[in-house]
N, C-alpha and C positions, 0 to 999 in steps of 0.2 A: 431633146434626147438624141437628137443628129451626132452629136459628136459626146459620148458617154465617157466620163474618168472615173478614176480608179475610188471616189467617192459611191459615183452613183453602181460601179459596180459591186460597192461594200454595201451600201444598202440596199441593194435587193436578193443578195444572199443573205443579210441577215432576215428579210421578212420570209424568204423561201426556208430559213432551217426555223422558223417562227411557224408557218404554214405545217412545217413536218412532224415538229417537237407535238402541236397540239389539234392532229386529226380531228377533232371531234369540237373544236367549240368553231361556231360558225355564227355567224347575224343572221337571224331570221325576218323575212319582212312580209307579215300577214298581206291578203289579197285586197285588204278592209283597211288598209293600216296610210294613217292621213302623214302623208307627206310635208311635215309636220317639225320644224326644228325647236327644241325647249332645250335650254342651258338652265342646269341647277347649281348654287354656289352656295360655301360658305368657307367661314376663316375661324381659324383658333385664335386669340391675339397671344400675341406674345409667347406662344408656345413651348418655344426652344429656350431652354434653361442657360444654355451656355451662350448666344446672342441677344435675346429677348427678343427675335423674330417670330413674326406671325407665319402661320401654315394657311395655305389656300386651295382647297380641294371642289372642283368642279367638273360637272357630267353634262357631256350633250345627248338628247334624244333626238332619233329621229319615228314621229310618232309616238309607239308604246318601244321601240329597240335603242339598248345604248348603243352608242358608234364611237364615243371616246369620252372619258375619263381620263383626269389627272389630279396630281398632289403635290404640291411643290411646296418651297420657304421662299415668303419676300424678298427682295431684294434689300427693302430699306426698313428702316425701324418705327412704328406708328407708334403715334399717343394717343390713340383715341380708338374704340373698336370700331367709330365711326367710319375712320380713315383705312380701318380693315377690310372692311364691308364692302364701303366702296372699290376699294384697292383690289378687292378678289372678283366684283361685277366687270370691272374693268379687264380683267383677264379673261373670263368667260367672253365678254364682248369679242376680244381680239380675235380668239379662239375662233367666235362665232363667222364673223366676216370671215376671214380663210378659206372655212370647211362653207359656206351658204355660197359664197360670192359665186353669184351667177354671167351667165354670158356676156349678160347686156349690162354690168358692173353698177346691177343693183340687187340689194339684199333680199331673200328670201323671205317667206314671215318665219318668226319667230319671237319668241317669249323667254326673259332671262328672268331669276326666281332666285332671291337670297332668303335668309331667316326674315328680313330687317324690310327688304324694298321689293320691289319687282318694276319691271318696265316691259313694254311690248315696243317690236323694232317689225317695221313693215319696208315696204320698198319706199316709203318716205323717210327722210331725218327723224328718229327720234326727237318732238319738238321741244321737249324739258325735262330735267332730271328728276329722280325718284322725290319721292315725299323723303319727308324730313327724319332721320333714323329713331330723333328723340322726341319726347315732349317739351323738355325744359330745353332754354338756351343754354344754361349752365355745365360746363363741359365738368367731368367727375373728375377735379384735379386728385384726390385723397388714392383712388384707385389707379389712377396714369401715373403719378408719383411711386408708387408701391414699387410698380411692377419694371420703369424704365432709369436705367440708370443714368440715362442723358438727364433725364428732366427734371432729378431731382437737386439738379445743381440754380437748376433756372424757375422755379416756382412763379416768380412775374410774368414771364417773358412766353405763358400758351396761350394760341390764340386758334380760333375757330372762325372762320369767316373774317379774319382780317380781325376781330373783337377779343379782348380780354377774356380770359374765359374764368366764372367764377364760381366757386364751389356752388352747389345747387342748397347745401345747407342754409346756407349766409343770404339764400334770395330772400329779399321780401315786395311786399306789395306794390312799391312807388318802381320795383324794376318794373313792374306793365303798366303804368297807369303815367297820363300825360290831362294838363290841367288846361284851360283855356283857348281850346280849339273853336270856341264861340270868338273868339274875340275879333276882329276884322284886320289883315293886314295892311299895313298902307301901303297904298295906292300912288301915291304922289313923286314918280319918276318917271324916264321917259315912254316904257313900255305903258305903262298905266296897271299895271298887275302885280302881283304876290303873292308868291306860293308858302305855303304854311307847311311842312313836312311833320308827318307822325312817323318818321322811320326808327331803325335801328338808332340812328345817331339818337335821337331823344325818349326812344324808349329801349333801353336793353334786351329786355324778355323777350325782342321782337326776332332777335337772333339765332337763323337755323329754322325758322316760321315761317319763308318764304309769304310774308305780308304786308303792307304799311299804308298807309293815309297820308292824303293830300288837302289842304284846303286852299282853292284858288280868288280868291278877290279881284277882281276888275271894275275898273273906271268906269261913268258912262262916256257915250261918246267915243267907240274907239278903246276900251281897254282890252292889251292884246298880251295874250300868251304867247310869245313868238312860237315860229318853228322848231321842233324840238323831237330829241328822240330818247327813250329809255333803251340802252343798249339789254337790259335782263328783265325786265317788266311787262307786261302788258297791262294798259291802262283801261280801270271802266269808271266813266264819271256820269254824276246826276244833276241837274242844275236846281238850285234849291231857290234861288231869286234870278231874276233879268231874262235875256235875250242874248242867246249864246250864238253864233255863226262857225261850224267846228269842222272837224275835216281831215285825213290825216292821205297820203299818197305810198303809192305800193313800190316794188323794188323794181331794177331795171329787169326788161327793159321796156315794160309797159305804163309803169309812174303814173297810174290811174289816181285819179284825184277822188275820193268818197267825201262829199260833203252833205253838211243837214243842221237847221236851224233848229236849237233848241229851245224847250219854254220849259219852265218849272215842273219838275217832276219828270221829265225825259231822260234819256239815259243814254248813252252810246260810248262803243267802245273803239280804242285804239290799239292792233294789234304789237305785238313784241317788234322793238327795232324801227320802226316805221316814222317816217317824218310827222308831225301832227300837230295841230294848232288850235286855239280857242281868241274868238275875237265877239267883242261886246257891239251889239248894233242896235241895243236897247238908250235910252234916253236916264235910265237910272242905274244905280250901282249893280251889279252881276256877284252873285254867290257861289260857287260850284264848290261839290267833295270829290275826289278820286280816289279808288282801289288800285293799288298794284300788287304784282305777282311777286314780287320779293320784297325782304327788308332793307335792300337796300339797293332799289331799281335802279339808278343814277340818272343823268342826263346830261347831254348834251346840247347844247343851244347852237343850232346853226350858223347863225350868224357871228356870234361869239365866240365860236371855236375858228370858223375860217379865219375873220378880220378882227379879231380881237385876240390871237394866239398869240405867244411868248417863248421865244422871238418871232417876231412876223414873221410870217411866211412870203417867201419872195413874191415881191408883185408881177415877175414876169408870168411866173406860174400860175396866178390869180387872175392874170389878164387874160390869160390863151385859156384858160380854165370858164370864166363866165365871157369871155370874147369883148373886155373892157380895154380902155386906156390907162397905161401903168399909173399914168397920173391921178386918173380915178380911183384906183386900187388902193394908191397912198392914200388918198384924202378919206377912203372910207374906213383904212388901219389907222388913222389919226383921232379917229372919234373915238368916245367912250364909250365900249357897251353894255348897257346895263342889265346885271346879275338880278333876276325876278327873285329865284330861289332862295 
């Protein structure tokens, strides 16, 4: 404000004939009153008759006092109230950081509150998104058709999570259900392991669930789940047969190594993102199940992804990167690596 323009001198006569116009309404902040920020949200879908924009109207409190409200129309056009919902948390958020963001450029506490979700935001990252808006994976094409005039052109072509999305009429039973999770993967390539996946790709219904199953098989002798990371997942597994050696390493710049031998009926977890690995040091075949936190965690193979990427990755970068000989570097992108999953 060293050097003020003809802007900021517009806007503080308009708050000073704002200030004049209404003597009497003032914010009140009780002596009792918790310093306290709560954002309340919600969205009309498709509201506006003449776009089929949604409305999004949201209040901050601080405490039991409002400090700001607003009402606006989207920007863009949603198919789903899901994508409303979310769409209007996401303003509220913005909202929120601005009016909270404190000195030391972290968040205040505070609580965001739609019809549908809720989430609590502390001076930590928010560490995952609200639960899931619906019960069914099945997106309500019959009603998003109604009401939007894009979509009723493209009836194949909505998707939710990357997924077809399918009248919720039309579900039936075999959408949740997956058959022969007993059966044992083979074993017999170089890692000595495979993974069985119960996700989204092989069960639909799992869609918007934020859930899925794992069955891993290892060799004796040495059968290994390489190094590996679920960039959306956090992983909990139990070993049902063998002798598991498991372990997984934290981010920079500490890369603390958590290891622990497992035996039948142990359990241990791998948080979200995190390097992590399962190796057989038992004498007979190894069984494990895993939990992840989404339907469709994914992963990444370390090794496979450095030295087995498409198109290689320059080995000069790979050299100065692990402190190798380019030549090494070559001969290690020259092998095959092999896909467990």
């Amino acid at each position: 404000m060293q050097k003020p323009k003809t802007v900021n001198y517009e806007a503080a006569l308009r708050v000073m004939r704002h200030v004049r116009g209404f003597p009497n309404h003032d914010i009140l902040l009780a002596a009792n009153n918790k310093l306290q920020c709560n954002a309340y949200c919600d969205s009309d879908w498709t509201s506006c008759p003449m776009t089929r924009r949604s409305i999004t109207g949201y209040c901050i409190k601080l405490g039991e006092c409002m400090i700001y409200w607003k009402s606006k129309k989207q920007s863009i056009m949603s198919r789903s109230s899901a994508e409303v919902e979310y769409s209007g948390m996401a303003s509220a958020v913005a909202e929120l950081g601005i009016i909270t963001l404190g000195p030391h450029d972290r968040y205040c506490f505070q609580n965001i509150h739609s019809r549908h979700a809720s989430a609590r935001w502390s001076n930590t990252p928010l560490a995952m998104p609200p639960p899931p808006l619906s019960t069914l994976l099945f997106h309500d094409t019959n009603r998003s058709f109604q009401k939007s005039h894009y979509s009723r052109t493209r009836r194949s072509n909505v998707f939710v999570n990357g997924k077809l999305c399918k009248d919720p009429k039309l579900a039936v039973a075999e959408d949740f259900f997956l058959p022969e999770l007993n059966i044992p993967g083979n074993t017999s390539n170089p890692v000595g392991s495979m993974v069985t996946p119960a996700n989204v790709e092989k069960i639909p219904g799992l869609n918007t669930l934020g859930i899925s199953l794992v069955r891993i098989d290892y060799s004796p002798y040495g059968g290994l789940n390489p190094p590996h990371t679920h960039p959306r997942a956090t992983e909990i597994l139990v070993v049902v047969e063998g002798t598991l050696y498991v372990g997984f390493v934290t981010s920079n710049p500490e890369n603390r190594l958590f290891t622990k031998v497992l035996y039948p009926g142990d359990v241990f977890v791998f948080p979200v993102g995190l390097i992590h690995f399962q190796f057989n040091i038992g004498h007979t075949n190894a069984v494990a199940f895993a939990g992840l936190s989404s339907q469709n965690p994914g992963v990444i193979t370390i090794a496979n992804a450095v030295f087995g990427s498409d198109p290689a990755i320059n080995p000069y970068v790979l050299g100065k990167a692990f402190q190798l000989d380019k030549n090494i570097v070559k001969q290690l992108q020259s092998r095959f690596w092999w896909d467990n999953n």
